[in-house]
C-alpha positions as CSV (number, residue, x, y, z in Angstrom):
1,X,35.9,75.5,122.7
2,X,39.4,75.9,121.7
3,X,40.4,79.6,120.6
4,X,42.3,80.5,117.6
5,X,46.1,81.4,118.0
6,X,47.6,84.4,117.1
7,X,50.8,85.9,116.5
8,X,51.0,89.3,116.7
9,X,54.9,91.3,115.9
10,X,55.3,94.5,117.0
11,X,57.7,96.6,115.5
12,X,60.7,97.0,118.1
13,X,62.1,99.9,116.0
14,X,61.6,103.2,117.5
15,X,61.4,105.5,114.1
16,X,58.6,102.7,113.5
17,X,57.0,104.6,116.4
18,X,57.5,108.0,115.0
19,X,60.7,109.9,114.3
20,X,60.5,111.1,118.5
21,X,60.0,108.1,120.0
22,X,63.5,106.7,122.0
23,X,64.4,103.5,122.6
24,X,65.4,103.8,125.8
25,X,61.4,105.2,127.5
26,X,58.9,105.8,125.1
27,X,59.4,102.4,123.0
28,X,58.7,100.2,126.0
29,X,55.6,102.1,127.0
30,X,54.0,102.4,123.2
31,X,54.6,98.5,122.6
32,X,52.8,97.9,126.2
33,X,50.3,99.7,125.4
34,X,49.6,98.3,122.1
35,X,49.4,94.8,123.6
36,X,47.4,95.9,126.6
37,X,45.1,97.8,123.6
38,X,44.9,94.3,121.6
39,X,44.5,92.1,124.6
40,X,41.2,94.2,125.8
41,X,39.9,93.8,122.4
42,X,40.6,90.5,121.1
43,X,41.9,88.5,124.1
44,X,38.7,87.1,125.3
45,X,38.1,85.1,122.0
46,X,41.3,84.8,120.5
47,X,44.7,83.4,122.2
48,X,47.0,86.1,121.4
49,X,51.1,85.9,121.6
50,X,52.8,89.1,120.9
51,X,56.7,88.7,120.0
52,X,58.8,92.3,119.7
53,X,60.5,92.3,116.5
54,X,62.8,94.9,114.8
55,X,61.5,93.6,111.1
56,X,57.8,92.0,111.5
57,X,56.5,89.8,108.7
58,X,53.9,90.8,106.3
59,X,51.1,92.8,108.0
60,X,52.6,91.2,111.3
61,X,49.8,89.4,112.1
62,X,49.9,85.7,111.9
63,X,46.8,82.9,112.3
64,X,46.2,80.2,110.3
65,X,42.9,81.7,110.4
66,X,42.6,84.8,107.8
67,X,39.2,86.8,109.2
68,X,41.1,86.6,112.4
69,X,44.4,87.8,110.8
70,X,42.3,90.5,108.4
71,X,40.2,91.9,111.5
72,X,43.2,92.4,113.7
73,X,45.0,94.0,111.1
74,X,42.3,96.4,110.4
75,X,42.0,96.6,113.7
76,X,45.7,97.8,114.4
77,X,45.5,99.9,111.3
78,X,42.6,102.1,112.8
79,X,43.8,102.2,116.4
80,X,48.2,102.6,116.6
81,X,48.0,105.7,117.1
82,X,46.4,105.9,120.6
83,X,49.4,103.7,122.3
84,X,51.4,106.8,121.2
């Protein structure tokens, strides 16, 4: 069975992160986090590829499958906050 591919941009910008958060250490760590965070959750049915982006598209999320697409969203949407 063939898994559905996602794209998943994470915001490169550290004021995306919150007005504390540097470039230089906490941005690395966050965006690790978050992938490590998204990987546990989704990776074993979905094939996930994250890309680091200053200026994601739309929600950021990317599938030619939408539940996929709206369930990740949500997903991110409930949960950011703990790669902080």
């Amino acid at each position: 069975m063939n898994k559905t591919e996602v794209l998943i941009q994470l915001p490169a910008d550290p004021q995306y992160w919150g007005s504390t958060a540097n470039e230089t250490n906490d941005l690395p760590n966050i965006l690790d986090r978050m992938e490590s965070m998204i990987r546990a959750e989704f990776e074993a049915r979905l094939d996930l590829t994250f890309e680091r982006t200053a200026n994601p598209r739309g929600s950021g999320v990317h599938s030619d499958d939408s539940d996929a697409v709206e369930l990740i969203s949500e997903w991110i949407s409930d949960n950011w906050t703990a790669a902080l």
